[in-house]
C-alpha positions in Angstrom: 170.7 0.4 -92.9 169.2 3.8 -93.6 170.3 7.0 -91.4 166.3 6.7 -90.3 165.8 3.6 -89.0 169.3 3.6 -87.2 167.5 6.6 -85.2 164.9 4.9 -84.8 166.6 1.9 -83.4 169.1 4.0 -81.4 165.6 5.8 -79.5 164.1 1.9 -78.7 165.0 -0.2 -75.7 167.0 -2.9 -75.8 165.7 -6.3 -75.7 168.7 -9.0 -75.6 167.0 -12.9 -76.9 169.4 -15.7 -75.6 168.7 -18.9 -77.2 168.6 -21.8 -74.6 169.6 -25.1 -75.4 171.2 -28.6 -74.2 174.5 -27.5 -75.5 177.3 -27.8 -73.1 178.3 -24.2 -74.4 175.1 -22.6 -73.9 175.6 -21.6 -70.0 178.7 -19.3 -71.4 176.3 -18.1 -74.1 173.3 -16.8 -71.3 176.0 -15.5 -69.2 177.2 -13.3 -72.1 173.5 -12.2 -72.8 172.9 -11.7 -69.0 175.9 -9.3 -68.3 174.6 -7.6 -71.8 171.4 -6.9 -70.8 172.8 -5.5 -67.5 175.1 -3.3 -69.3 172.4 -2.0 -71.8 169.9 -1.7 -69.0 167.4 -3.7 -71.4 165.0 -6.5 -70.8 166.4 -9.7 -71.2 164.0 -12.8 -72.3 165.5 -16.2 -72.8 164.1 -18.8 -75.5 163.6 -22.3 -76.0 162.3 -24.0 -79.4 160.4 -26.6 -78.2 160.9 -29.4 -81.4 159.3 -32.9 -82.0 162.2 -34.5 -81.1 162.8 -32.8 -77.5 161.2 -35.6 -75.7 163.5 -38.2 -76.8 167.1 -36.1 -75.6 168.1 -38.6 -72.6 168.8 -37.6 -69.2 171.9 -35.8 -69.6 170.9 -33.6 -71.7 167.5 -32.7 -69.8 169.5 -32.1 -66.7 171.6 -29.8 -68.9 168.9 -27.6 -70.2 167.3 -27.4 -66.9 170.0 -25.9 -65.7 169.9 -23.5 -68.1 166.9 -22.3 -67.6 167.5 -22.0 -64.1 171.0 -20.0 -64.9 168.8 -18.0 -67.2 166.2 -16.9 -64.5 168.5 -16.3 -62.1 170.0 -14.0 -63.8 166.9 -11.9 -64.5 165.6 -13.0 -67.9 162.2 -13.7 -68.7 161.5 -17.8 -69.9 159.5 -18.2 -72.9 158.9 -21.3 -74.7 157.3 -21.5 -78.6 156.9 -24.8 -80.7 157.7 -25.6 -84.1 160.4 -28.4 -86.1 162.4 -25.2 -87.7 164.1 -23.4 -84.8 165.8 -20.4 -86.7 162.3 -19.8 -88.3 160.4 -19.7 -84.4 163.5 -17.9 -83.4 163.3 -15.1 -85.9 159.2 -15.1 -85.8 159.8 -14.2 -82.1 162.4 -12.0 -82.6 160.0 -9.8 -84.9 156.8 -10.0 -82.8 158.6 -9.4 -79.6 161.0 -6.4 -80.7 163.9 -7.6 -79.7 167.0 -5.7 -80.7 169.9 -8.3 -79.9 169.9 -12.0 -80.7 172.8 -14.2 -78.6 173.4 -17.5 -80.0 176.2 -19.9 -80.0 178.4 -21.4 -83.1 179.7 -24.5 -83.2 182.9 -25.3 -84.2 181.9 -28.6 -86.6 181.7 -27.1 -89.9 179.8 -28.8 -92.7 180.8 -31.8 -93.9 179.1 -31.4 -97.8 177.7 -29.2 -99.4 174.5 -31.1 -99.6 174.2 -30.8 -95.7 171.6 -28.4 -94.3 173.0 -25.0 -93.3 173.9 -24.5 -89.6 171.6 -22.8 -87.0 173.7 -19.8 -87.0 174.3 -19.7 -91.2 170.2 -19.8 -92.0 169.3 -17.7 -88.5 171.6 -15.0 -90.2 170.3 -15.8 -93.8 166.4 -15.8 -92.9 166.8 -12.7 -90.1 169.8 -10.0 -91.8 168.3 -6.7 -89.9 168.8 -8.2 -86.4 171.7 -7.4 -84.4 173.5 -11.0 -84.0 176.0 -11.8 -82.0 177.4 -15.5 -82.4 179.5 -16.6 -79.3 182.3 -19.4 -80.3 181.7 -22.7 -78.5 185.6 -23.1 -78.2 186.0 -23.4 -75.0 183.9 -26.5 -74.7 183.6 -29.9 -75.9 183.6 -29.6 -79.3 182.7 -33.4 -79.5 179.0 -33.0 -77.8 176.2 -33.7 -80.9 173.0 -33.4 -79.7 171.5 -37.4 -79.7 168.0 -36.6 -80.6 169.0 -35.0 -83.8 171.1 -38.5 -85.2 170.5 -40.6 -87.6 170.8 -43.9 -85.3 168.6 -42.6 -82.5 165.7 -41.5 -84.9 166.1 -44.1 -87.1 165.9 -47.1 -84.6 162.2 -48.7 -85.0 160.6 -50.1 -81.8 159.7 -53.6 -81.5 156.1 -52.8 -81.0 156.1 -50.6 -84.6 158.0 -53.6 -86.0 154.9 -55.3 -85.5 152.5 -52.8 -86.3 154.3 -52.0 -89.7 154.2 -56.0 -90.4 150.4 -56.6 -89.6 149.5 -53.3 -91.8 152.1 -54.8 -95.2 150.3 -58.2 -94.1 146.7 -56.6 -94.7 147.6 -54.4 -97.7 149.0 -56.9 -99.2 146.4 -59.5 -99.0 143.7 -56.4 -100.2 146.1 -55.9 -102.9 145.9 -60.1 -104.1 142.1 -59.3 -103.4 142.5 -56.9 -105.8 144.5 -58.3 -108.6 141.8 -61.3 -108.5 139.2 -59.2 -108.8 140.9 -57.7 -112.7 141.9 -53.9 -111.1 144.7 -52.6 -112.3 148.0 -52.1 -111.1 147.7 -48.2 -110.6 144.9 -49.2 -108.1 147.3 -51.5 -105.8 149.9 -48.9 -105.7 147.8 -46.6 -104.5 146.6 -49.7 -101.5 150.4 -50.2 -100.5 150.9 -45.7 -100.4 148.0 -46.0 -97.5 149.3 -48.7 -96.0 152.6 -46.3 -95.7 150.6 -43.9 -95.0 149.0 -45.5 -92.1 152.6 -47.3 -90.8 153.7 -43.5 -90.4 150.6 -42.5 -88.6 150.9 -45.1 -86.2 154.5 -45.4 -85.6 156.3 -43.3 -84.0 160.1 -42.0 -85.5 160.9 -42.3 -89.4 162.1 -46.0 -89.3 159.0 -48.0 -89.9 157.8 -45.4 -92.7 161.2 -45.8 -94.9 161.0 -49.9 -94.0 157.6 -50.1 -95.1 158.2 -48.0 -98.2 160.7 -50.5 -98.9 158.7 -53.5 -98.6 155.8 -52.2 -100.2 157.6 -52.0 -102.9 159.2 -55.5 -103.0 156.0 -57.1 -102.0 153.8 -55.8 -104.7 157.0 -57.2 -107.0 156.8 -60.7 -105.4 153.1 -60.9 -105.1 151.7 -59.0 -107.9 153.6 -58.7 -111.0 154.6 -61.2 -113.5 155.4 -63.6 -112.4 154.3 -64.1 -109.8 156.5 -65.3 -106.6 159.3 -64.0 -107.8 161.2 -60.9 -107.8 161.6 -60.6 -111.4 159.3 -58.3 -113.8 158.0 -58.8 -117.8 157.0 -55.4 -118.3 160.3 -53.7 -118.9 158.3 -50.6 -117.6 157.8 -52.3 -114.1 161.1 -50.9 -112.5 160.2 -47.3 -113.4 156.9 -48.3 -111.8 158.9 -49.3 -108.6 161.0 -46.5 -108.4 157.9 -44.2 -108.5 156.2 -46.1 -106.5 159.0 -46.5 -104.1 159.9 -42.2 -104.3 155.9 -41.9 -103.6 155.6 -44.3 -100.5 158.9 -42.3 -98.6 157.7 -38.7 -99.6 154.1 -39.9 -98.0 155.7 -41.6 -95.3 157.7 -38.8 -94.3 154.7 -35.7 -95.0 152.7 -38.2 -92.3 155.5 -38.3 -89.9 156.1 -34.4 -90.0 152.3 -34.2 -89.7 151.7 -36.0 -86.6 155.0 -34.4 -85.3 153.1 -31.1 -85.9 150.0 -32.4 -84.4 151.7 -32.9 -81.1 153.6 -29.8 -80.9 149.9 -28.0 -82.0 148.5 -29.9 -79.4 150.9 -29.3 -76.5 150.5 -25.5 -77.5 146.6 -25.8 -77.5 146.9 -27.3 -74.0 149.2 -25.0 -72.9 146.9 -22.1 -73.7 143.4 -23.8 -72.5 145.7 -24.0 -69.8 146.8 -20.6 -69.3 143.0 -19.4 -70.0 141.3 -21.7 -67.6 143.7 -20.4 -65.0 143.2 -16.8 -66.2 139.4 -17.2 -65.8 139.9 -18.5 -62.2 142.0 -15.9 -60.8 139.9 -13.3 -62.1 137.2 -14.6 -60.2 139.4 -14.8 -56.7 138.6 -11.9 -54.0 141.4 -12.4 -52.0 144.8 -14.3 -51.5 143.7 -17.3 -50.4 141.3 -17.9 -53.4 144.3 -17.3 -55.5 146.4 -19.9 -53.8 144.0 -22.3 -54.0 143.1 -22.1 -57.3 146.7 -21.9 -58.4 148.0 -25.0 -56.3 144.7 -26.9 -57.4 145.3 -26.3 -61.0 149.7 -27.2 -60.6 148.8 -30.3 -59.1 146.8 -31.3 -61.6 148.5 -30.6 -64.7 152.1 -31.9 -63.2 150.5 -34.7 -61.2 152.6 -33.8 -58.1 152.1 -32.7 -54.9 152.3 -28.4 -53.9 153.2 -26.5 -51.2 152.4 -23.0 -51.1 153.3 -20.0 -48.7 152.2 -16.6 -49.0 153.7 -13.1 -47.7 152.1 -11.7 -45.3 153.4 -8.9 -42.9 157.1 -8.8 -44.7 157.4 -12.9 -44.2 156.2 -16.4 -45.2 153.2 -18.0 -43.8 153.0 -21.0 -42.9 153.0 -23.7 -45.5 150.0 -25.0 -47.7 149.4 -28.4 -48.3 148.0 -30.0 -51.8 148.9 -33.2 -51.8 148.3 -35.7 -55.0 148.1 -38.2 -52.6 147.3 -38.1 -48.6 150.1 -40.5 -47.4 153.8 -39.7 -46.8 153.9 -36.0 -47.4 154.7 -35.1 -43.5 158.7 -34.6 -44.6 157.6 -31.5 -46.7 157.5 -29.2 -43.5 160.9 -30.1 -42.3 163.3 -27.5 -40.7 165.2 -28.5 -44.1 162.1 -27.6 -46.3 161.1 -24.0 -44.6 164.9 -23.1 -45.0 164.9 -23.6 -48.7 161.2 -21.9 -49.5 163.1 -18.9 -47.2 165.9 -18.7 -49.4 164.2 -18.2 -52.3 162.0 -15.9 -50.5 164.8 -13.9 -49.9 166.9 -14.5 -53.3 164.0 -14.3 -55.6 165.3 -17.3 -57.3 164.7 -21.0 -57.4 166.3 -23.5 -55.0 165.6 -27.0 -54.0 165.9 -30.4 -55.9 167.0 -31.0 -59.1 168.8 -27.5 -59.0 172.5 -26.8 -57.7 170.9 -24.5 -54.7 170.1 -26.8 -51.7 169.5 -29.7 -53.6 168.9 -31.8 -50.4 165.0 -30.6 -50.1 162.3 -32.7 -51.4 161.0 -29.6 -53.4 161.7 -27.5 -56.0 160.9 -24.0 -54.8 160.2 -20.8 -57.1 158.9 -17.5 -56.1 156.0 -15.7 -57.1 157.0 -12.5 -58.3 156.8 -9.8 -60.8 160.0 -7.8 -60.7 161.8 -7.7 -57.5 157.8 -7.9 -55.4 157.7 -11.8 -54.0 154.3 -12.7 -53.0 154.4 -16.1 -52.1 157.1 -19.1 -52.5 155.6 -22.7 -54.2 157.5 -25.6 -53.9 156.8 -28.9 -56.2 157.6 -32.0 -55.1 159.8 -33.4 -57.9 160.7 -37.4 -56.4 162.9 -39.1 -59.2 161.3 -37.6 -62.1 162.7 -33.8 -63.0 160.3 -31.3 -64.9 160.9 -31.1 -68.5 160.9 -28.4 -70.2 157.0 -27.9 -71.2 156.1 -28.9 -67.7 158.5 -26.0 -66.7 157.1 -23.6 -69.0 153.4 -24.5 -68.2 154.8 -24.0 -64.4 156.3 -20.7 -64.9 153.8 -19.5 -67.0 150.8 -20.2 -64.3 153.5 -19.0 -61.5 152.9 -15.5 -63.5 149.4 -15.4 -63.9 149.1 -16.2 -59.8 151.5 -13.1 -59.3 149.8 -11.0 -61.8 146.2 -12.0 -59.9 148.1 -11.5 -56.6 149.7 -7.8 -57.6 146.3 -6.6 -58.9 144.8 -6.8 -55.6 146.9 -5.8 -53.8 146.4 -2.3 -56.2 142.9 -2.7 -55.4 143.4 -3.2 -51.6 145.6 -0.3 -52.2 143.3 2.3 -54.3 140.5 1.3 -51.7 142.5 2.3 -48.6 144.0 5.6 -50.5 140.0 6.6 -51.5 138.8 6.0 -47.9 142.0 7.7 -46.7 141.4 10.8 -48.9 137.4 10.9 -47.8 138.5 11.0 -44.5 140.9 13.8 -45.5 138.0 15.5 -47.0 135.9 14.8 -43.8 138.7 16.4 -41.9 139.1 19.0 -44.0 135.1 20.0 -44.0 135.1 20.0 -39.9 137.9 21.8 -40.0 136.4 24.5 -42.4 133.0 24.4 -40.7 134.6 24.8 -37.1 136.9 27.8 -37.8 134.0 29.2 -39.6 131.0 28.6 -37.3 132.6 28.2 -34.1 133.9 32.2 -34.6 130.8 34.1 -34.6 130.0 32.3 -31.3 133.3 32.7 -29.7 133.4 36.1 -30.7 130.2 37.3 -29.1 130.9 35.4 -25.6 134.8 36.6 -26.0 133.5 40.3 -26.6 130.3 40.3 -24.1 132.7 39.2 -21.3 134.8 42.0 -22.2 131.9 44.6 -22.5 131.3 43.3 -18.9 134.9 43.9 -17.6 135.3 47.0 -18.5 131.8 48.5 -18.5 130.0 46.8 -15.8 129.4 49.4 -13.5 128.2 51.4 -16.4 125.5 49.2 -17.0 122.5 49.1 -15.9 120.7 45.7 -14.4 118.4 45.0 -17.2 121.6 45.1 -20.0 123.5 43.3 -17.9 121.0 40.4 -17.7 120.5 40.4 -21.7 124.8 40.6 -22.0 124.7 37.6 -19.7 121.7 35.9 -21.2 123.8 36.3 -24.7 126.9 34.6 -23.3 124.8 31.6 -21.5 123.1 30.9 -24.8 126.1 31.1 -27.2 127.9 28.6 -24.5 124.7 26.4 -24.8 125.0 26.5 -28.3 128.8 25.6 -28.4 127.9 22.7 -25.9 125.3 21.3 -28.1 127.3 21.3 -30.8 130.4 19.4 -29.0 127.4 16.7 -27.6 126.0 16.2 -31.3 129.6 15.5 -32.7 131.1 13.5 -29.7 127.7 10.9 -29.9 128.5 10.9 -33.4 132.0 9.5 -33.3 130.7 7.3 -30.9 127.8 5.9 -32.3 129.8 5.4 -35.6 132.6 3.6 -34.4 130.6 1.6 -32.2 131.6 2.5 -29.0 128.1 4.2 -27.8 126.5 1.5 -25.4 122.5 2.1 -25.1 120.5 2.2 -22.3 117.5 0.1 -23.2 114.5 0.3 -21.4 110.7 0.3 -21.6 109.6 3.9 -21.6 106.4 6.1 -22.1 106.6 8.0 -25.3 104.7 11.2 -24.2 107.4 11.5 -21.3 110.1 11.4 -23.4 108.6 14.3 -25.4 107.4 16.0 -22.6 111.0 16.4 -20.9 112.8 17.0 -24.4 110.1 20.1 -25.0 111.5 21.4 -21.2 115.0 21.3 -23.0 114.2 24.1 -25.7 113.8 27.3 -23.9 114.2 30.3 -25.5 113.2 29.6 -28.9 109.9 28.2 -27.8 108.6 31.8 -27.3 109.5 33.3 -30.9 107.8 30.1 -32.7 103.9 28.0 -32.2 105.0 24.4 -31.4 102.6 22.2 -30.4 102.1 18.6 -29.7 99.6 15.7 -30.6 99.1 12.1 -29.2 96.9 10.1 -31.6 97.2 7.2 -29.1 97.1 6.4 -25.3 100.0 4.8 -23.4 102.3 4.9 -26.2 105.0 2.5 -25.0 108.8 2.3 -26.9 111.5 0.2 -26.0 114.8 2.6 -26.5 117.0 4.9 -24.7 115.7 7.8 -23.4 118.3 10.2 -23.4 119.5 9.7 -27.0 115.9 9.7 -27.9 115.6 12.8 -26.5 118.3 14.1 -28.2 116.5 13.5 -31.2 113.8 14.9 -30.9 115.5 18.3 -29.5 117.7 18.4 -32.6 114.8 17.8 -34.9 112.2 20.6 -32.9 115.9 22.8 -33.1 115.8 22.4 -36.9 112.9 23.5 -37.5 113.0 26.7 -35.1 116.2 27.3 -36.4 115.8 27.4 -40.7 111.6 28.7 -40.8 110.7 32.5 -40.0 109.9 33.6 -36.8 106.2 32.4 -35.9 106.4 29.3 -38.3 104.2 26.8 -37.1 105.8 23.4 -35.6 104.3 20.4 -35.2 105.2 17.1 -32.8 102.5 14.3 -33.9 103.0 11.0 -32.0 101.5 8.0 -33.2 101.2 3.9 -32.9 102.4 2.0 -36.6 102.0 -1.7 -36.3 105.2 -2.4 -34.1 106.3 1.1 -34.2 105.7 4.4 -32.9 106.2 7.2 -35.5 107.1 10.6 -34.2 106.7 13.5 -36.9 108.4 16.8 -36.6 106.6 19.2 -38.9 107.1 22.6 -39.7 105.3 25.3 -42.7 108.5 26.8 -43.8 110.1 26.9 -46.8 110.7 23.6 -47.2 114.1 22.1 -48.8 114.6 21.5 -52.2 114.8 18.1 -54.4 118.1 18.5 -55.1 118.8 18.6 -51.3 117.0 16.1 -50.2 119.1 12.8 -50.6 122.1 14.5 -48.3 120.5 15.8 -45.5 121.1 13.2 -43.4 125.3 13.6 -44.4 127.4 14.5 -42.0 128.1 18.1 -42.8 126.2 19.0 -44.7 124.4 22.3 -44.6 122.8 23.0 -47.7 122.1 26.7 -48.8 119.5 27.3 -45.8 120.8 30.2 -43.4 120.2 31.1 -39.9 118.6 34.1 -39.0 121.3 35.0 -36.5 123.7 34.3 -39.2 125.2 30.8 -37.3 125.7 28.2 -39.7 124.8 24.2 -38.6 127.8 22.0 -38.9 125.6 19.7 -40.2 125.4 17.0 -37.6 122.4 17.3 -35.8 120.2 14.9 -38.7 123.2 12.6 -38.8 123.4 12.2 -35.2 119.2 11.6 -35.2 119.9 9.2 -38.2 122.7 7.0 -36.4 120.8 7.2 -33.2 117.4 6.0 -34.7 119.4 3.2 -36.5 121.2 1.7 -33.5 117.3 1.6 -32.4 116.4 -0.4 -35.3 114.0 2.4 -36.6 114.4 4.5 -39.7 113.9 8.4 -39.8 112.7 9.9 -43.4 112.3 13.3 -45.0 108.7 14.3 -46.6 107.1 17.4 -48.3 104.4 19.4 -46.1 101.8 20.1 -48.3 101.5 23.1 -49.4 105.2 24.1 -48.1 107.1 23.4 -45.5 108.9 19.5 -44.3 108.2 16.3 -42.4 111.0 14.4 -40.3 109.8 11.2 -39.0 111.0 8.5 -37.2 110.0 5.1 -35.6 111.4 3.4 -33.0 110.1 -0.5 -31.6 107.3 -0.8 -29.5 107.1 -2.3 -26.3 105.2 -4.5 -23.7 105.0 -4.2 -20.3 105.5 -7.3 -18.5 102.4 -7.8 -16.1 104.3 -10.2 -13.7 107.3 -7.8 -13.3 
């Protein structure tokens, strides 16, 4: 290895690959990888080939790998499952696309026997892979007799009585198609090539090797017996006939064999296929969910189906489990699932982060097997499947785990959501409170300061006054206190009508009192500007509270006086609307600009306008009139006064009067 990439590998994480397999010595070997990966500080993924012939390893040996898996998670490594018949190939493939830096595998002690026999695991993993790191853990602390049974020649090699028939009813046909033929005058080349599909076809419809290499066989000696001279027996004229059968013979087993391997591919292709529509159906599900509960649903829904068994689910909430979730395959005999037994497991693994329950060696007494839903050390929910006398094998388990991850992936994204959302509406709030804050210490001073400094004047100067300042010095200090009480009323109903807790006062009122007893309310500033008021209508009759009412129509008049010139026109217009009565607040100022429009109704906001006494608004008089005139079920909007100046209206519900009252 060059002194570049030995700095390069030196900079990258390590990523320890155990291989996981039925092997009696293979706990001992995910141990070793586990306590590796701790001591690098790496991640740590184990991996499991999943072969043609896995489904026919017996019980033993499916128990065994189980609980290797299980060992494996617990201790932290991630489960992943490929398919193909050539493990070391899968196993280096992975090793490459994955980056992993350190391979663990186990050697066995049984050496081979010939040196026609196909390198070991560990010689052509080593051959095929030279620039990983391997390390090769003896098995001699173990049986060293253990041979894994789905890989001998007497279990694959065993035909079924049911193929047995098959492969005789398919010889039976090709060879009466092949006397067919030979009556007919085709030639021999043309029955060879009827007894190779009838292999063909005994390999495609059998299962194992067996019936493939017996119909090979027979195909041969029945094409010798039936149709070669002479006939009926099993001698041959030609002396060219047995190079004919040999051919034919190597031809039928190498096309047996291709079609065996073939459909052996097709399943494993297909389980994988499944396994991802899988996976993406699930993936298209959760991403749809909006909360919790959709994702539990949709996960349990789609577990019970593809496993056939019946789900319980909890979720976290508040630090601790919920109570369970039923999804039951069937409706009967499922009430033993919420036992004080059951709850105690489904806690454990809450608590442990690994999986307990039947058919593992952690409270094996419960009727479930429970896993947690988790990405790193954050649980947010428990699952338990009810396994009965059948255990999961191993691509139920990786379908399982693999949909346990996309749930806790769905689950962890909103809660980041949930999270972002309640960080932005804390940090508007912050804003909020920072704006008031600004906008009191700013607006409140001027105020302050001229009450603070005319009370003063008066305490030390008062005698040297004479009656007429002394009024105006007073007059100053009444209206500044006015003003400060306004603006305390404006932001308290605020609050209050925001958060609800305002109750109004409905009643049946006369419009043109209400505007009459607000125009009493705005004193001084009535003098310095023309404000007049119009009724379109007679007995003009709202339903609404009075008082707030009132208080919109004062802050509205106030605007106007406040932000136009001294003398500015302002006009109150009050008018029926269909089921409404519009009220129009008019003035021939200045106007505001476009830009401004579309925030005046925000809650602070002020805009570039200044007072002529150099107060600035806190900006909560249009809010307050637009929360107030919605609690009414009116709406209040801004318009252009031709040729300058601005409109506020609002409407608020008509009433009747009730002549029997």
């Amino acid at each position: 290895m060059s002194k570049e990439a030995m700095s390069f590998s030196a900079d990258m994480p390590e990523h320890i690959l155990v291989c996981l397999s039925a092997s009696p010595s293979n706990a001992k070997i995910v141990r070793t990888a586990g306590k590796m990966a701790s001591a690098f500080g790496g991640s740590f993924t184990a991996l499991y080939v999943h072969t043609p012939d896995a489904d026919k390893m017996d019980e033993a040996n499916k128990n065994r790998l189980q609980y290797h898996i299980h060992l494996a998670e617990q201790l932290g490594a991630t489960i992943t499952t490929v398919y193909g018949e050539d493990v070391s190939h899968q196993i280096a493939e992975f090793a490459r696309i994955s980056g992993v830096t350190k391979i663990v595998i186990g050697r066995s002690n049984v050496k081979r026997r010939h040196f026609w026999n196909k390198p070991t695991l560990t010689e052509k993993l080593v051959e095929i892979a030279p620039h990983l790191d391997i390390h090769i853990i003896p098995d001699n602390s173990v049986n060293l007799n253990y041979r894994d049974k789905t890989h001998s020649f007497f279990y694959n090699f065993i035909p079924y009585p049911k193929d047995i028939m098959i492969t005789i009813v398919i010889l039976a046909l090709t060879t009466l198609l092949g006397i067919a033929f030979y009556k007919l005058g085709f030639t021999d080349s043309n029955i060879i090539t009827v007894y190779i599909l009838g292999v063909l076809l005994t390999s495609l419809f059998t299962r194992g090797y067996a019936c493939g290499m017996i119909g090979s066989v027979m195909s041969v000696a029945l094409f010798n017996f039936f149709l070669t001279e002479p006939l009926l027996t099993f001698h041959a004229y030609d002396p060219g006939y047995p190079i004919t059968f040999a051919i034919m013979l190597t031809a039928s087993i190498i096309t047996g064999t291709l079609a065996s391997k073939l459909k052996s591919h097709a399943k494993l292709s297909a389980q994988a296929a499944f396994r991802t529509g899988v996976l993406l159906d699930t993936n298209q599900l959760l991403q749809k969910a909006r909360n919790d509960t959709d994702i539990i649903d949709i996960t349990s829904t789609q577990l019970m189906k593809l496993l056939n068994r019946t789900v319980v689910m909890y979720s976290v909430k508040d630090g601790a489990l919920s109570k369970g979730y039923l999804f039951p395959v069937s409706p009967e005999g499922q009430e033993d699932l919420f036992t004080a037994r059951e709850r105690m497991t489904a806690e454990w693994v809450y608590q442990n982060k690994h999986r307990a329950g039947a058919s593992t060696h952690t409270l094996n007494k419960a009727q479930c097997m429970y896993l947690a839903i988790r990405i790193n050390d954050n649980v947010y929910g428990v699952v338990g499947i009810r396994i009965g006398e059948k255990p999961l094998d191993a691509f139920e388990n990786s379908i399982l785990l693999s949909i346990l991850g996309e749930c806790a992936l769905a689950m962890d994204n909103i809660r980041n959501a949930k999270e972002k959302e309640v960080a932005a509406v804390l940090a508007k709030n912050e804003q909020l409170r920072a704006n008031l804050l600004r906008a009191i210490s700013h607006d409140l001073r001027t105020p302050l300061t001229s009450i603070s400094g005319n009370a003063g004047n008066l305490l030390t100067n008062y005698d040297k006054l004479d009656e007429e300042t002394r009024i105006q010095v007073f007059t100053d200090i009444y209206d500044d206190a006015q003003w400060l009480i306004s603006l305390v009323e404006n932001l308290l109903s605020v609050t209050r009508i925001e958060e609800g807790r305002m109750n109004l006062n409905m009643s049946l009122q006369l419009m043109d009192e209400v505007v009459e007893e607000a125009m009493r309310h705005i004193k001084r500033k009535r003098c310095e500007h023309k404000i007049k008021v119009e009724y379109k209508d007679e007995l003009l009759i709202a339903r609404m509270d009075a008082g707030l009412i009132m208080q919109v129509i004062i802050n509205l008049v106030d605007n106007a006086v406040k932000y136009t010139p001294i003398g500015s026109d302002v006009q109150i217009t009050v008018e029926r609307k269909s089921d409404f009565i519009s009220v129009s607040v008019s003035d021939n100022g200045d106007g505001i600009p476009d830009k401004a429009k579309h925030r005046v109704f925000e809650m602070f906001y002020t805009g570039d306008n200044k007072v002529a006494d150099n107060r600035r608004s806190l900006g909560l008089g249009l809010a307050l009139c637009k929360s107030i005139i919605h609690a009414h079920g009116g709406e209040i909007i801004l318009t252009d006064n031709k040729p300058h100046g601005s409109i506020f209206t609002f409407t608020v519900p008509t009433g009747e009067v009730n002549i029997n009252e």
